[in-house]
C-alpha positions as CSV (number, residue, x, y, z in Angstrom):
1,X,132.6,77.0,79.4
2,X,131.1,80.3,78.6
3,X,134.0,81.6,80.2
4,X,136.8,80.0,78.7
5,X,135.4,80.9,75.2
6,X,135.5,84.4,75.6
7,X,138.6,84.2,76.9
8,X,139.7,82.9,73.4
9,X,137.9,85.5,72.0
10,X,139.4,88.1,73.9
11,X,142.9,86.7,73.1
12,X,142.0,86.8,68.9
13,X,141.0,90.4,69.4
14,X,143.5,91.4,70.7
15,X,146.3,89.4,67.7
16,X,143.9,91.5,65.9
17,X,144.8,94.8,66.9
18,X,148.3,94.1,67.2
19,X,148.9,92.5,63.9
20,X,146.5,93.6,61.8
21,X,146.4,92.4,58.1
22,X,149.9,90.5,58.3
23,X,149.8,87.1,56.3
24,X,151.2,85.6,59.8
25,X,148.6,86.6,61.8
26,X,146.8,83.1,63.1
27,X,150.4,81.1,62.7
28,X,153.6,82.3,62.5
29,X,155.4,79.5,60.7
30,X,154.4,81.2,56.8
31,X,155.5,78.6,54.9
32,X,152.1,76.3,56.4
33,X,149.9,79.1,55.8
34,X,150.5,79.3,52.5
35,X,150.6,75.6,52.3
36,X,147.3,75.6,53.7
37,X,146.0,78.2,51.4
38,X,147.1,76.2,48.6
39,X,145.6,73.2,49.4
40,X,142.3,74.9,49.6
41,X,142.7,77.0,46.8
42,X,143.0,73.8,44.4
43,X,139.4,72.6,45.5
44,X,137.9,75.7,44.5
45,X,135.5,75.9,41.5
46,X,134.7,78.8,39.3
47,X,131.1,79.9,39.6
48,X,130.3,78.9,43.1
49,X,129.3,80.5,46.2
50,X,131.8,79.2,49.3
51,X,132.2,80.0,53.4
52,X,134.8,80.8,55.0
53,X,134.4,79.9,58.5
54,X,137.2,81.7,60.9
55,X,138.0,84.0,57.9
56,X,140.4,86.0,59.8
57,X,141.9,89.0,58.2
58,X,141.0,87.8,54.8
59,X,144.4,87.1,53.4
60,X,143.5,83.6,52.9
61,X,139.9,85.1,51.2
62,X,142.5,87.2,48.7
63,X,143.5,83.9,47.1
64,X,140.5,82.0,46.8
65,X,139.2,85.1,44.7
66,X,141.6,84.1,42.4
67,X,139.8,81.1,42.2
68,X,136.3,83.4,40.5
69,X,134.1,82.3,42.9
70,X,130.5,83.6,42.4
71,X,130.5,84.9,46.1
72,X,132.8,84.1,49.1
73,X,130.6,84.9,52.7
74,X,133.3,85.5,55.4
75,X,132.9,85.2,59.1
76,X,134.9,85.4,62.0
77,X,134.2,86.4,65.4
78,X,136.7,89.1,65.7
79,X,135.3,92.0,64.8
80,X,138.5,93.7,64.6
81,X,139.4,90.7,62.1
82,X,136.5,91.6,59.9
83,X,137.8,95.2,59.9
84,X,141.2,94.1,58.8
85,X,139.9,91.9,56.5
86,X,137.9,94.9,55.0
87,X,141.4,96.4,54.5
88,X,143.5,93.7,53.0
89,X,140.2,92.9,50.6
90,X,139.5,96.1,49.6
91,X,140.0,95.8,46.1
92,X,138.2,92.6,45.2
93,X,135.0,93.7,47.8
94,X,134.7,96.4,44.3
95,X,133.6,94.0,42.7
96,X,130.4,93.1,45.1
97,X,131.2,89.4,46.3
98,X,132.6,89.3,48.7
99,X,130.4,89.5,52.2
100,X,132.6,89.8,55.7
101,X,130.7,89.6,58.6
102,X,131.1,89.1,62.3
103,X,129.3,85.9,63.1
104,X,129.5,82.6,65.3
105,X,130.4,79.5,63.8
106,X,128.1,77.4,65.6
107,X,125.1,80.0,64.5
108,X,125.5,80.8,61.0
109,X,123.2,83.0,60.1
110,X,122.8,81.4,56.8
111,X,120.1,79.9,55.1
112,X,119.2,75.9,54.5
113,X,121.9,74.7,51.4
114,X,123.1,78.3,50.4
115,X,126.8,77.4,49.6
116,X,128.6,75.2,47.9
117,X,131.6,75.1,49.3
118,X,132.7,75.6,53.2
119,X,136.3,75.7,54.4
120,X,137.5,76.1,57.8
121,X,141.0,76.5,58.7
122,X,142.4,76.1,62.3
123,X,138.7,77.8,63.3
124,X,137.3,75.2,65.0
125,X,140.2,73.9,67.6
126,X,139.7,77.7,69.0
127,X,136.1,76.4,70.1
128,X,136.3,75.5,74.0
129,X,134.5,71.9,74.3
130,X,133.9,69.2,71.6
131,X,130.6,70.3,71.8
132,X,130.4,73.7,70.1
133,X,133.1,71.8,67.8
134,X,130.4,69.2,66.7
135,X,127.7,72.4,66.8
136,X,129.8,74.0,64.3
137,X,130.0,71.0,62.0
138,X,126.5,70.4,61.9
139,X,125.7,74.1,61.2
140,X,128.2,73.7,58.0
141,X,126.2,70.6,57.1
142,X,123.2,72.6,57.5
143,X,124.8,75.5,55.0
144,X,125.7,73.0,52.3
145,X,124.2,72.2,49.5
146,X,123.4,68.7,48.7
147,X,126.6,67.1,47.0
148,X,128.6,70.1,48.3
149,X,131.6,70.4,50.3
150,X,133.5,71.1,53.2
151,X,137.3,71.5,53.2
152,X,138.4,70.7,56.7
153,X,142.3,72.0,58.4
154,X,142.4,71.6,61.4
155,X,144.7,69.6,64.2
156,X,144.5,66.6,65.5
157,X,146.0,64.3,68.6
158,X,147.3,61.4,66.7
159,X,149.6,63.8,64.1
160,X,150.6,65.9,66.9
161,X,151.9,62.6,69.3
162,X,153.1,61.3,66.2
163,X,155.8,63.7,65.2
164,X,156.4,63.9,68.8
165,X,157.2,60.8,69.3
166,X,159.8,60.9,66.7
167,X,161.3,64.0,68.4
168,X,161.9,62.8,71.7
169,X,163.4,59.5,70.1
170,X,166.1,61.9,69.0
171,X,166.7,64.1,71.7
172,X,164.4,67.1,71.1
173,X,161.5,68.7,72.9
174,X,157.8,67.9,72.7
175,X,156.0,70.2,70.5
176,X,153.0,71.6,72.8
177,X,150.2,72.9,71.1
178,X,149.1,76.7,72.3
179,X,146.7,76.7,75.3
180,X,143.2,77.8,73.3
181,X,143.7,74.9,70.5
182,X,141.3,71.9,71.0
183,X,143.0,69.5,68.1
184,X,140.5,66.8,66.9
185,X,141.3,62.9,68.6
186,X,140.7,61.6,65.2
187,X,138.9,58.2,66.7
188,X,135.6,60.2,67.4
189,X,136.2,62.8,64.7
190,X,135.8,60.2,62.0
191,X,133.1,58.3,62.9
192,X,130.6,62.1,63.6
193,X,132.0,63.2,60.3
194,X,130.7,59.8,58.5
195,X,127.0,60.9,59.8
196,X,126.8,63.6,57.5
197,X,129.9,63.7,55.2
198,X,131.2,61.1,52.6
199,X,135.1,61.5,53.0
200,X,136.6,62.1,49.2
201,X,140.1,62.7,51.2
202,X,141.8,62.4,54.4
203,X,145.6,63.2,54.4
204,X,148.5,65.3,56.7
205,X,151.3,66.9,55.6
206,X,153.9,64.5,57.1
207,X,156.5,65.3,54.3
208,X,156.8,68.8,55.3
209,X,156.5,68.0,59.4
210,X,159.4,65.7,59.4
211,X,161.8,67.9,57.4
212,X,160.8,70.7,59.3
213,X,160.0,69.6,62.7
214,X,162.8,66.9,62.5
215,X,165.5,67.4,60.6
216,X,165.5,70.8,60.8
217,X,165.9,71.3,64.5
218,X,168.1,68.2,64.1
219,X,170.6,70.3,61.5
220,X,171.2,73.4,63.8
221,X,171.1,72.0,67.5
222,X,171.6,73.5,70.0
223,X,170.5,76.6,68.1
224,X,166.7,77.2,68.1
225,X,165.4,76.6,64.1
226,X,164.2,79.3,62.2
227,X,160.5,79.0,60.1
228,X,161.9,81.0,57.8
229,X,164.9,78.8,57.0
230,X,165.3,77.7,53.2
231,X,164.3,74.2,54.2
232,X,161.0,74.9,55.1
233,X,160.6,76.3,51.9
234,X,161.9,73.5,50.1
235,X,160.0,71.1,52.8
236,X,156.8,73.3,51.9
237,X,157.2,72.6,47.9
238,X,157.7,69.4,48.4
239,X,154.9,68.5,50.3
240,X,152.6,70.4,47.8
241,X,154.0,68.6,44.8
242,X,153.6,64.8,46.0
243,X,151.5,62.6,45.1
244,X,152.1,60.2,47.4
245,X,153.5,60.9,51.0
246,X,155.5,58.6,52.5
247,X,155.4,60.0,56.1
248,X,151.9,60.8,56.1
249,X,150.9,60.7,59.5
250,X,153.4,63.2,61.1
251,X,152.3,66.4,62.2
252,X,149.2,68.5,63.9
253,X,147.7,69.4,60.5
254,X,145.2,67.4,58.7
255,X,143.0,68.0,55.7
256,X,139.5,66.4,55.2
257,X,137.8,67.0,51.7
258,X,134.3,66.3,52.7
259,X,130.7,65.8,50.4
260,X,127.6,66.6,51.6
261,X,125.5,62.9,51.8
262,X,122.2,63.7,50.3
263,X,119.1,63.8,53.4
C-alpha cells in the first residue's frame, strides 16, 4: 500500500515539473476544469477561511480569491506543486492570505473546527485504498467548523459505467479511467458521508458528459474528438446554466455540497 502511494506521488511530481503552472495540469479536457472551478467558486462566501485539499498549482486557488475569502490554506503533496502554486499566486499571496503548504490529506495539520469551508477536487481518487480515502474525510470533518462545509468533486463508479454504457450501445470505446484514480462506488460513499455530513446537494454533470462524450465522438467518427472542440464549450455552458439536468447521471464527475452535522 505504502508502495503504490508513492508511486502516485512520484507520478504528480513529476506532471509537476513538466507542466508547471498550466491550467491543464491535473486534466487535460479545460473545459471541466473550469467547469469544476465554477461550481466551487459559486459556494464560496466572503469573509471565510476555506481548504483546499489537493490544491495543485493553485490555478483553481486564483479563482476562489475572487470570491474574498478571509484566508484560503492550500495543501498538496507535491512539493513541486506548492512551488508552482507560489508562482501562479504570486500576486494575491501580497496580500497575506493565502497559506500553501506541502501536507498529507489524511494528516492535516490543522487545528479542531478552523475552516469554514473545505473543497477537494479529484484529490482523493489519487489516494491508494478506500481507507486513506475515508481517513481523509474524517480529517476534513475534523477541520470543519460546526455547520460548515465540504464541497466534494471527485469520480465515481456508477457515472463512469453509466456513460459507458451508452457508448458501447453505439459503437464506441469504453472510457477507462487513468491507472492512479480510485473513483468512489457511490453505494458505500453515501452511507460514510451520512455519519458526519448532512447532504445539501448531490448532482453530475450528465448534460455536458453526453454531448461530449457521446455525441461528440459520435459527430466526427472515425476521427478521434478534440476537447477543445466548440461543442464542449457549448456542452460546458450549458451544463453550468441548468437548473435542472435531464441526463444527470452520466459521467465520472460528481459534486457533493456537504454540512457539517453538529457533534
Amino acid at each position: 500500500m505504502i508502495r503504490e502511494q508513492r508511486k502516485i506521488w512520484d507520478m504528480w511530481e513529476e506532471k509537476a515539473k513538466v507542466n508547471g503552472t498550466a491550467l491543464g495540469l491535473t486534466y487535460r479536457d479545460l473545459n471541466i476544469r473550469k467547469m469544476e472551478i465554477e461550481t466551487i467558486s459559486r459556494c464560496l462566501r466572503p469573509g471565510t477561511v476555506m481548504l483546499d485539499a489537493g490544491c495543485g498549482n493553485g490555478t483553481a486557488i486564483k479563482s476562489y480569491a475572487r470570491r474574498r475569502p478571509r484566508k484560503i490554506v492550500g495543501i498538496d503533496f507535491s512539493p513541486t506543486m506548492i512551488r508552482n502554486a507560489r508562482v501562479v499566486l504570486r500576486d494575491e499571496m501580497k496580500k497575506g492570505n493565502i497559506d500553501l503548504r506541502v501536507g498529507d490529506v489524511t494528516d492535516l495539520q490543522l487545528e479542531d473546527e478552523s475552516v469554514d469551508t473545505v473543497v477537494s477536487t479529484r484529490c482523493l481518487i489519487n489516494l491508494a485504498n478506500k481507507d486513506l480515502q475515508r481517513k481523509a474525510i474524517r480529517e476534513f470533518a475534523r477541520v470543519l467548523k460546526r455547520g460548515g462545509t465540504y464541497l466534494m468533486l471527485e469520480s465515481s463508479i456508477q457515472g463512469l459505467d453509466a456513460i459507458n454504457s451508452l457508448r458501447v450501445k453505439f459503437g464506441l470505446k469504453r472510457i477507462v479511467s487513468p491507472w492512479h484514480d480510485l473513483n468512489f462506488d457511490e453505494r458505500e460513499l453515501l452511507p460514510f458521508l451520512r455519519r458526519s455530513f448532512k447532504v445539501l446537494e448531490l448532482r453530475k454533470f450528465g448534460t455536458f458528459f453526453f454531448l461530449t462524450r457521446l455525441v461528440h465522438p459520435l459527430m466526427v467518427y472515425p476521427k478521434e474528438p478534440q476537447y477543445d472542440a466548440r461543442i464542449n464549450e457549448v456542452a460546458r455552458d450549458l451544463q453550468l446554466g441548468l437548473d435542472e439536468d435531464y441526463f444527470d447521471g452520466l459521467g465520472h464527475l460528481f459534486f457533493a455540497k456537504l454540512q457539517k452535522k453538529p457533534a
